[in-house]
C-alpha positions as YAML, in Angstrom:
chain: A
units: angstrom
residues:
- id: 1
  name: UNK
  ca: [65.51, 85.06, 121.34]
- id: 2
  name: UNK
  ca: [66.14, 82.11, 119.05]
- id: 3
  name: UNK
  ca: [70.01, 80.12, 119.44]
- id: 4
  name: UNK
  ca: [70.00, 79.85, 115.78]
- id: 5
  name: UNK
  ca: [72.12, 81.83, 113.78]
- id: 6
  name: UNK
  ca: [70.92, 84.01, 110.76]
- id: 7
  name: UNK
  ca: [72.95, 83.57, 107.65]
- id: 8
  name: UNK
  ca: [73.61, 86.90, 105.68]
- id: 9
  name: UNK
  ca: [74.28, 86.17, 102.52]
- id: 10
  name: UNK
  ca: [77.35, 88.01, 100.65]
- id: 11
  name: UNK
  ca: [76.76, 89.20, 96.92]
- id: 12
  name: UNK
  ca: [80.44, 89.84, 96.17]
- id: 13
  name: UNK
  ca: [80.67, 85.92, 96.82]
- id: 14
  name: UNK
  ca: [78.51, 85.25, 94.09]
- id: 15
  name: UNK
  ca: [80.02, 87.19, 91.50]
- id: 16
  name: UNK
  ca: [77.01, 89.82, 91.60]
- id: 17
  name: UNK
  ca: [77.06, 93.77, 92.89]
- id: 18
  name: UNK
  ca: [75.00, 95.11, 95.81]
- id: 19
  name: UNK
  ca: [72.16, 97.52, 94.63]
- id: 20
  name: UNK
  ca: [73.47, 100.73, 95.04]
- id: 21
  name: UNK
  ca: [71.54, 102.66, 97.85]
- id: 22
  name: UNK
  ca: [71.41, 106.26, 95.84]
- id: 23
  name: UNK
  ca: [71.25, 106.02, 92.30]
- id: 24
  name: UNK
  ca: [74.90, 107.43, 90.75]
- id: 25
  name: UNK
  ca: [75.08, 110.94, 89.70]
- id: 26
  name: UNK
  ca: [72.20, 112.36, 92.03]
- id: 27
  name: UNK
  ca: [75.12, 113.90, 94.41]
- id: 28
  name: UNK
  ca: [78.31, 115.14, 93.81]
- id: 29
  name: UNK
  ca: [80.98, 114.03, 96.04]
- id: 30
  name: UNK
  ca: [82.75, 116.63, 98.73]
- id: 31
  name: UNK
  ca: [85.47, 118.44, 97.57]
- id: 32
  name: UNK
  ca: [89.20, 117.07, 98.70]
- id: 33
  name: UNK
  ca: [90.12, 113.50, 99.64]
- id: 34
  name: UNK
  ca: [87.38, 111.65, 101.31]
- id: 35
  name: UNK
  ca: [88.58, 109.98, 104.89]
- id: 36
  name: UNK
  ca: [91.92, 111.91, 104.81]
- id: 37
  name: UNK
  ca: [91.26, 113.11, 108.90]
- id: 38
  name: UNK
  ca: [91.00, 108.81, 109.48]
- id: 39
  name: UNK
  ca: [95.10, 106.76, 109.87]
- id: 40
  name: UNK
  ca: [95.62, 104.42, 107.62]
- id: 41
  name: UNK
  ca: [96.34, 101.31, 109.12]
- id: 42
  name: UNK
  ca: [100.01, 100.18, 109.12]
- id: 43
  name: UNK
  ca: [100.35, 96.48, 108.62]
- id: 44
  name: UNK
  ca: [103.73, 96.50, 110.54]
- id: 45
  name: UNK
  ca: [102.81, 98.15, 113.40]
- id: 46
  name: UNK
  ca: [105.39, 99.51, 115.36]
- id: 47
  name: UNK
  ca: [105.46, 98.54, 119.04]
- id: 48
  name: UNK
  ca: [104.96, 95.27, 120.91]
- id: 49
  name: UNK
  ca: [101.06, 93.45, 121.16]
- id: 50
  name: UNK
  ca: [99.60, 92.87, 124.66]
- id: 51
  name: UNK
  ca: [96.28, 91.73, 125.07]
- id: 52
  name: UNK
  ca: [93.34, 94.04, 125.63]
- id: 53
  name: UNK
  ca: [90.31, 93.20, 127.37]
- id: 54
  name: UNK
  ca: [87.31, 94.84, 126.18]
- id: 55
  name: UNK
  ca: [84.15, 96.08, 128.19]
- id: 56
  name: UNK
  ca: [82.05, 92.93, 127.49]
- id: 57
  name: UNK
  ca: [85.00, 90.81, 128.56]
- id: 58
  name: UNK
  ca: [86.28, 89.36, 125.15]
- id: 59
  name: UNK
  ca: [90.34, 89.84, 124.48]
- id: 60
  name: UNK
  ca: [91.74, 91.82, 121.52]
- id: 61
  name: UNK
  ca: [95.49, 91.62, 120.90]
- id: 62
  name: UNK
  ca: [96.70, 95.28, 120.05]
- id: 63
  name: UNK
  ca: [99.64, 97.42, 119.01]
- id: 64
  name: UNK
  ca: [101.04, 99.47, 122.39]
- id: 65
  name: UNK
  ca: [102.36, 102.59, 121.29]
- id: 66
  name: UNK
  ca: [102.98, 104.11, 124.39]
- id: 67
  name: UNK
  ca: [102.34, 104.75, 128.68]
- id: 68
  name: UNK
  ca: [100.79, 107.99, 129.45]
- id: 69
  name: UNK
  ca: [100.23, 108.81, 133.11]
- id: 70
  name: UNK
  ca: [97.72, 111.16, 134.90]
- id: 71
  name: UNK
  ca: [98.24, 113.88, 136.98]
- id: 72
  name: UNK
  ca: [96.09, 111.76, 139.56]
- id: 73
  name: UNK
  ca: [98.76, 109.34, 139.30]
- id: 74
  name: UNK
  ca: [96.47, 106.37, 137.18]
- id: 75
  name: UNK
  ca: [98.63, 105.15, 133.68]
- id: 76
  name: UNK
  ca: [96.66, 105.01, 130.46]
- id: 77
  name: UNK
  ca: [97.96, 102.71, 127.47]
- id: 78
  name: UNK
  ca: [97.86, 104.11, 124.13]
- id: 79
  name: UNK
  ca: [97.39, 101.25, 121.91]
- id: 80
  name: UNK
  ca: [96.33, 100.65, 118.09]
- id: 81
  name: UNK
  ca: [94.62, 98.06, 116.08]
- id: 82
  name: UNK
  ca: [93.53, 97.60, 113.07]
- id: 83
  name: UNK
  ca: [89.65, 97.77, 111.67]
- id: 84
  name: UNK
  ca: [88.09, 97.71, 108.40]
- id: 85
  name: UNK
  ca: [86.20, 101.06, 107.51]
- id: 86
  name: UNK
  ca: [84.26, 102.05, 104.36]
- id: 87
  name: UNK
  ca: [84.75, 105.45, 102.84]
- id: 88
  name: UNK
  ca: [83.27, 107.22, 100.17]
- id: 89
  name: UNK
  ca: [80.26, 109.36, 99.14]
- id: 90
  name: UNK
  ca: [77.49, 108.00, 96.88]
- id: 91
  name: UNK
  ca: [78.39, 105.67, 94.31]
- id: 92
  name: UNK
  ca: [81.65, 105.81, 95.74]
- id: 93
  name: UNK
  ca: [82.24, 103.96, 98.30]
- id: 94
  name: UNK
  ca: [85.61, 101.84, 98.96]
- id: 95
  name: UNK
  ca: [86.72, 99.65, 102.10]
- id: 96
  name: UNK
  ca: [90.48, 99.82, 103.31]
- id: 97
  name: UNK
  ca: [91.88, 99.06, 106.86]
- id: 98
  name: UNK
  ca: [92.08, 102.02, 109.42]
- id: 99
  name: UNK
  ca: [93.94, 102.21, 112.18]
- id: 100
  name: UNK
  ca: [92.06, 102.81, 115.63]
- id: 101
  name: UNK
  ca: [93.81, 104.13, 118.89]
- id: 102
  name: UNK
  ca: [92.40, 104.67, 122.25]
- id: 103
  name: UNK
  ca: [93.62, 105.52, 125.78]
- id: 104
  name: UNK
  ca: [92.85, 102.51, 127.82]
- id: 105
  name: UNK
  ca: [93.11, 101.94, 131.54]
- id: 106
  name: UNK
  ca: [96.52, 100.06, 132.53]
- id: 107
  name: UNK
  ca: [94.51, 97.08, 134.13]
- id: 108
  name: UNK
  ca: [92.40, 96.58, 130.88]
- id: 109
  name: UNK
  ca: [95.98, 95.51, 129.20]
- id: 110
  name: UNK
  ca: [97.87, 92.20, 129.72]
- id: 111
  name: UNK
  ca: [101.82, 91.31, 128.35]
- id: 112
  name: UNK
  ca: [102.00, 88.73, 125.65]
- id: 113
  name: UNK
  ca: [104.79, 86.09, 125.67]
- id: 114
  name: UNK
  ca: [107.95, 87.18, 123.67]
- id: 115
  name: UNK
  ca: [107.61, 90.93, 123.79]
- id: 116
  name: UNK
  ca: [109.72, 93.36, 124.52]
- id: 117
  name: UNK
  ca: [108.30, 96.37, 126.61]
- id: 118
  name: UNK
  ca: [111.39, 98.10, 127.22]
- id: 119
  name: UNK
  ca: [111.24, 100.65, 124.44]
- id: 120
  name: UNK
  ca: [107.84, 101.38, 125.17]
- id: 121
  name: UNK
  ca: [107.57, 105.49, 125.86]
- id: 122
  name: UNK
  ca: [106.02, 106.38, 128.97]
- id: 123
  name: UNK
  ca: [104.60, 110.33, 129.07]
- id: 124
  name: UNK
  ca: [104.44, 111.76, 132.27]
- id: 125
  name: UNK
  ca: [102.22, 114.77, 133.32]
- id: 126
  name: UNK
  ca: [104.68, 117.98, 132.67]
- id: 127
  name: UNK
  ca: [102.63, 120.73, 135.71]
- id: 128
  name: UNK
  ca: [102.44, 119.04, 139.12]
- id: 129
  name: UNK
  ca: [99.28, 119.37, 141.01]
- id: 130
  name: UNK
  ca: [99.34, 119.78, 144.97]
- id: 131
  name: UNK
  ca: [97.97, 117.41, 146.60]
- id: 132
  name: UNK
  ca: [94.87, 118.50, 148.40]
- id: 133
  name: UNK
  ca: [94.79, 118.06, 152.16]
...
């Protein structure tokens, strides 16, 4: 594997338009608003950041929206960040910010400096499970 890196180059930099990959007017769209099941991402998210490590060990900084915890006991994070996403059908094809979530595991998330945690909601499990002996 070579340590140089590849340089893509960006058409919309140079004034000029990407060859569309299906020539317009071949396909209709699909009825209703296309990406309407996907959250739009809100650029004021509500909630304080902590820092999120990721499976391959680099840190994201993320939105927590609230503490769910198991009926084995274990907390999960809900948190949110923001991605960019392309939508469309065809010709038709725009690129807007969407808002991810995911349940993460508590010891994947770190506090932040300067945050406020206290008004975080924490969820716990509403039927109680025995405990097996």
């Amino acid at each position: 594997m070579s340590s140089k890196t590849a340089v893509v180059p960006n058409p919309t930099a140079a004034g000029e338009s990407p060859p569309p990959l299906v020539e317009p007017g071949l396909r209709e769209p699909p009825p209703g608003p296309i990406g309407e099941r996907r959250k739009e991402a809100d650029l004021h998210a509500v909630g304080p950041r902590v820092r999120m490590v990721l499976p391959d060990g680099q840190h994201l900084e993320v939105t927590l929206v609230s503490w769910h915890q198991y009926r084995d006991g274990t907390w999960r994070a809900r948190v949110r960040w923001p991605v960019w996403g392309a939508y469309g059908f065809a010709a038709d094809v725009r690129t807007r910010a969407w808002a991810m979530e995911s349940f993460v595991p508590a010891s994947v998330i770190g506090p932040l400096d300067g945050e406020d945690y206290g008004t975080v909601r924490r969820d716990r499990p509403r039927v109680q499970v025995p405990k097996q002996h």
